[in-house]
N, C-alpha and C positions, 0 to 999 in steps of 0.2 A: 619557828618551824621552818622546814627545808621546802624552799618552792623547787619541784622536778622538774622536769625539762617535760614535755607533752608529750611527746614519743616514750616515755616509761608511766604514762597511766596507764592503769590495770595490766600492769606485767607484775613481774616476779621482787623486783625493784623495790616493786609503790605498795605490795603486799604485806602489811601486818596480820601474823597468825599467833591465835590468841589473845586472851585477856590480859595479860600480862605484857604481851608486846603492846595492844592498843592503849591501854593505862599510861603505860610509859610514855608513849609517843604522846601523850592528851594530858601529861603530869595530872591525873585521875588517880583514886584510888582506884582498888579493880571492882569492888562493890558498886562504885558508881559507873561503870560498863557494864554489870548486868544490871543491874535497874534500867539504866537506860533502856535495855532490849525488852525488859520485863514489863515496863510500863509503857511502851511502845513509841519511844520517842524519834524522832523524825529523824535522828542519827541516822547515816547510812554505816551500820554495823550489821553484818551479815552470817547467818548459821545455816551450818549444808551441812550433810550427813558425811562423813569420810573426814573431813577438813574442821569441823567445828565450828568456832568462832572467830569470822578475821573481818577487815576492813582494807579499805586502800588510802592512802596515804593522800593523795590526791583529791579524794573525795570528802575523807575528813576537814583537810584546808579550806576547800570550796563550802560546809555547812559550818564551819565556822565563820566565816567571814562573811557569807549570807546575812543581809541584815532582818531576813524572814525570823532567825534564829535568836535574834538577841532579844532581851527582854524589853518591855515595852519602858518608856518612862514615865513614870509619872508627872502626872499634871499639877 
């Protein structure tokens, strides 16, 4: 994945619109971006009336790489 410069989070840049753009960019199917949303996972994926469903590019990076996010190991 592309690290963006800080001056383009949450601009027009860092915006993924749609399920098909955020899949792509997460090599996801798209079934698993609405689940995620559906089962309310801590993904910062975002729905607003006019716009749909998008994300920012920026934001995804940063909960992936959160080690809040990964799964635990076991013991």
């Amino acid at each position: 994945m592309t690290d963006l410069p800080a001056e383009t989070a949450g601009t027009a840049q860092d915006l993924l619109q749609g399920v098909k753009a955020i899949a792509g960019y997460l090599a996801w199917p798209e079934r698993k971006v609405y689940r995620a949303r559906e089962e309310g996972w801590t993904i910062p994926i975002r729905k607003r009336d006019g716009l749909g469903i998008y994300a920012f590019r920026s934001e995804l990076d940063a909960w992936l790489t959160d080690p809040s996010t990964l799964p635990s190991k076991a013991a």
